[in-house]
NUKOLLO-777587 format. One record per residue: residue number from 1; x, y, z of N, C-alpha, C, O in turn. Coordinates in steps of 0.05 Angstrom, whole numbers. Layout:
N
ATOM num    n.u    n.v    n.w   ca.u   ca.v   ca.w    c.u    c.v    c.w    o.u    o.v    o.w
ATOM NUM      X      Y      Z      X      Y      Z      X      Y      Z      X      Y      Z
...
END
This chain:
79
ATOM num    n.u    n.v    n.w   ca.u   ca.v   ca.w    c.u    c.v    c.w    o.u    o.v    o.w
ATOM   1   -136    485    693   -122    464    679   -134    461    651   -157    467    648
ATOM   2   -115    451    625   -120    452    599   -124    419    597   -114    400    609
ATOM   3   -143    421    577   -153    388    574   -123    374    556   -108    392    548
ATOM   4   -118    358    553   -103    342    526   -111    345    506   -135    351    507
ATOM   5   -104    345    487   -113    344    461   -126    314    446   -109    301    434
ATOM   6   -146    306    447   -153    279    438   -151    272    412   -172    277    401
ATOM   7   -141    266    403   -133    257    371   -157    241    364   -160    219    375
ATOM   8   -175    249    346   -196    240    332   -191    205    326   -170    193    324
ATOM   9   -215    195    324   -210    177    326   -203    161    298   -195    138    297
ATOM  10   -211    185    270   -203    181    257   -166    180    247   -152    165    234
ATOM  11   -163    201    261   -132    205    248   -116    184    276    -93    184    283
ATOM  12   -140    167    287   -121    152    313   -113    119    284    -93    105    282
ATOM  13   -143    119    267   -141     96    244   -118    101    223   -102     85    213
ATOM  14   -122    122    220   -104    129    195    -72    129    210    -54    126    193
ATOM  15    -63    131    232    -42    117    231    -32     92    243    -11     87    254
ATOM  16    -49     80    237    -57     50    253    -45     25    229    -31      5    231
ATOM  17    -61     41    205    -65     34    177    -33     47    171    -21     31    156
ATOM  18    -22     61    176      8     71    163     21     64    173     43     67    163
ATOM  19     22     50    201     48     42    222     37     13    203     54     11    185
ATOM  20     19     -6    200     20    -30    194     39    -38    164     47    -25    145
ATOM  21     40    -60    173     65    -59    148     53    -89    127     67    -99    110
ATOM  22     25    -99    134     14   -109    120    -14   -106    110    -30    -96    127
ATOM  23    -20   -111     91    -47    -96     81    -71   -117     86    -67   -138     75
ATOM  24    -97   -116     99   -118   -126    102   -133   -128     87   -150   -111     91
ATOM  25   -142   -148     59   -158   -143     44   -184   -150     52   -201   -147     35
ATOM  26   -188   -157     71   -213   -165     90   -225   -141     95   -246   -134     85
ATOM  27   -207   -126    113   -214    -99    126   -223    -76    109   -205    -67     96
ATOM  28   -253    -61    104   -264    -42     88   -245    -23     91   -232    -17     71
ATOM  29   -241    -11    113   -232      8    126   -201     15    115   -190     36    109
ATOM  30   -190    -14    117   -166    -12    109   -157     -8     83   -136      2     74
ATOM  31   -184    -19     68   -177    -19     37   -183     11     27   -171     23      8
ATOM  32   -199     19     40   -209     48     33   -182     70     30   -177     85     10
ATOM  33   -160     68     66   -137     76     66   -126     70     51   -115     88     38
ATOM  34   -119     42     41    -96     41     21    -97     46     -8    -77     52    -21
ATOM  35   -120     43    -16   -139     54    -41   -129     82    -43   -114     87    -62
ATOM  36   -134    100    -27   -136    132    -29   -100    132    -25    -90    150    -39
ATOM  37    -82    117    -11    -54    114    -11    -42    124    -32    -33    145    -41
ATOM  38    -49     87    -42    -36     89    -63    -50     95    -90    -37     91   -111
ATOM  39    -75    104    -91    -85    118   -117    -92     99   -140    -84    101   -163
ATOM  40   -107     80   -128   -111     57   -146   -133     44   -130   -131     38   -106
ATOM  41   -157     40   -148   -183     21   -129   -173     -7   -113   -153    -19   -121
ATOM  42   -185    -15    -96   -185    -36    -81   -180    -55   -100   -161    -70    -96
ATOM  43   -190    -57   -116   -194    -83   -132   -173    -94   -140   -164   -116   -136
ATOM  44   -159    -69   -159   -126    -69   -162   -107    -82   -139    -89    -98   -145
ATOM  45   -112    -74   -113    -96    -81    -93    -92   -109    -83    -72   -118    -73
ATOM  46   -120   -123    -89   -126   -150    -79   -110   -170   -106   -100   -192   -103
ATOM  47   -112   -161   -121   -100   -174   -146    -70   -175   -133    -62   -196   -124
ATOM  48    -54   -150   -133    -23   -148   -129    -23   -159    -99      1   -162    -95
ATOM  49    -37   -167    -75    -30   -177    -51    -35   -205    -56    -33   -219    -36
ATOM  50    -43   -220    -82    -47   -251    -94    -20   -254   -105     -7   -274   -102
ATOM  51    -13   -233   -118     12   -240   -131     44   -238   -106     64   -252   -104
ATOM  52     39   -220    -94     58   -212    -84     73   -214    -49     96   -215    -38
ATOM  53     35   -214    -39     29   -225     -9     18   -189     -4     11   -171    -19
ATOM  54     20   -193     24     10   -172     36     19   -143     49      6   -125     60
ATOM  55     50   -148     42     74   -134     50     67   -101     40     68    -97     16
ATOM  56     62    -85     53     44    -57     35     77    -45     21     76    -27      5
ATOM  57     97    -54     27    121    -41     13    124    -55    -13    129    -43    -34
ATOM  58    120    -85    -12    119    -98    -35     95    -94    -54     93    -92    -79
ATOM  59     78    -93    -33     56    -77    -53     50    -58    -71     40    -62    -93
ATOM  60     57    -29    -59     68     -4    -73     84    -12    -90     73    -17   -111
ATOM  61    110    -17    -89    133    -27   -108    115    -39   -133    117    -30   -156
ATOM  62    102    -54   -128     96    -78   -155     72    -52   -168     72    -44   -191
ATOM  63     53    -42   -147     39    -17   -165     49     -4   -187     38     -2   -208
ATOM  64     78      9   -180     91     27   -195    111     15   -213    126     26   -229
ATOM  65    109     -5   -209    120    -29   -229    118    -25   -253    104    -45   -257
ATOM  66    120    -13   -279    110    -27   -313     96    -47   -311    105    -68   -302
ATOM  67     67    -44   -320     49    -63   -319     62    -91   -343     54   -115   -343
ATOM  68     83    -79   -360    101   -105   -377    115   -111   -351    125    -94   -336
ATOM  69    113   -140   -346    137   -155   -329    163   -162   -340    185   -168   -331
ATOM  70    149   -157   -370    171   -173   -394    194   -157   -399    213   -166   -412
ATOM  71    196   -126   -387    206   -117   -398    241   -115   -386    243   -106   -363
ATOM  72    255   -120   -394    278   -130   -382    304   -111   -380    310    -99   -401
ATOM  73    317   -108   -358    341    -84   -362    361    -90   -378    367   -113   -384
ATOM  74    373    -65   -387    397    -62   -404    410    -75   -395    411    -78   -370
ATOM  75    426    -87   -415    454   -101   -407    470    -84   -409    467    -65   -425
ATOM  76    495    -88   -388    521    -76   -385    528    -71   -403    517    -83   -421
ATOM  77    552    -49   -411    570    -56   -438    596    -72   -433    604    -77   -411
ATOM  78    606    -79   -450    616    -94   -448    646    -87   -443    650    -67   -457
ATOM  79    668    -94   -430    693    -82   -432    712    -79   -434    722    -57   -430
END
C-alpha cells in the first residue's frame, strides 16, 4: 500500500490565507502572506485595511489604485 500524499503544513497555510477573504492585521503569518501577495510591506496594508476594512479584494483594488484619489474620470462626450 502507497501512503497519501501529506500536504506540508506550509502550503496547508498558504491556502488557508488565499481561501480567506479577509485580511488579519493581527496575524504575523498572515501579514507576511499578504505582504509577499500583494508586493507591498505590511505596513502599507494596515494603512489601506483603516481606510477600506479588511476585505483582501477591496484591499488589492485600493493598492493598485493611483495613489491621487483626486484624480477623476473623463467625462462622456457629449451628443
Amino acid at each position: 500500500m502507497s501512503k497519501k500524499h501529506q500536504p506540508e503544513r506550509r502550503d496547508l497555510e498558504r491556502r488557508s490565507f488565499e481561501a480567506c477573504r479577509t485580511i488579519d492585521v493581527t496575524d504575523r503569518r498572515a501579514m507576511r502572506f499578504w505582504s509577499e501577495r500583494l508586493g507591498v510591506p505590511p505596513e502599507d496594508i494596515v494603512e489601506v485595511v483603516k481606510e477600506v476594512g479588511a476585505n483582501s479584494t477591496a484591499v488589492a483594488l485600493k493598492l493598485q489604485a493611483p495613489h491621487d484619489d483626486r484624480i477623476v474620470p473623463p467625462s462622456l462626450p457629449a451628443r
